[in-house]
N, C-alpha and C positions, 0 to 999 in steps of 0.2 A: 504493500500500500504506500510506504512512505516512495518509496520510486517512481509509482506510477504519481504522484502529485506533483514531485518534484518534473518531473518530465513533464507533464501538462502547463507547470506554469515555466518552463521554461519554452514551448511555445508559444503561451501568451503574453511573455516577453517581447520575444521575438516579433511575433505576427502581429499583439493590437500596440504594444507600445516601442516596436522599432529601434529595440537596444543593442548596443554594439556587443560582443559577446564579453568583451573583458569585463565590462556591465552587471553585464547575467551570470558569469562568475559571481562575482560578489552578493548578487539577491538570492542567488542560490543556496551560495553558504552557509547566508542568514537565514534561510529557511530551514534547511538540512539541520540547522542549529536547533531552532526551535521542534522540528519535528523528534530530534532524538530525547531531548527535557521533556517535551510532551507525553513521548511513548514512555519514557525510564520512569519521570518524578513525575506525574499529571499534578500534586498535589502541591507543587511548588507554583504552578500557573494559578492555583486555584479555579482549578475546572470543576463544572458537576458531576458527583459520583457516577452516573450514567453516561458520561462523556468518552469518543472514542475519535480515533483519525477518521474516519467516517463524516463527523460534523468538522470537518477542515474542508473550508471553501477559498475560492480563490478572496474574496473579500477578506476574510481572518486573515488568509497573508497577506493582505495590502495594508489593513489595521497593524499587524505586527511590526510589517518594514515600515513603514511612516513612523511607529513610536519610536524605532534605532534613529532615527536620522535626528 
């Protein structure tokens, strides 16, 4: 799961926001980041007990990457 997300938003990198790759590197990373704290520690996010990779949309990762910056 966490690949196939990662892959997905690195198409719409690519395709709706026309980033150079070195770019995409770096959203990537920060994703990959967050996805492994997600999966390890969900309780350091404070997510709901019922909560899985599943409810990760691309929005949640636009939320995320805009809080780093």
């Amino acid at each position: 799961m966490p690949d196939t997300i990662v892959s997905e938003y690195s198409g719409y990198l690519q395709a709706e926001k026309g980033m150079a790759e070195p770019t995409q590197r770096g959203y990537l990373a920060a994703v990959r980041s967050l996805l492994a704290v997600a999966s390890a520690h969900p309780k350091r996010l404070h997510l709901p007990a019922d909560w899985s990779l599943e409810h990760l949309d691309k929005r949640a990762l636009e939320i995320y990457l805009n809080h780093l910056r």
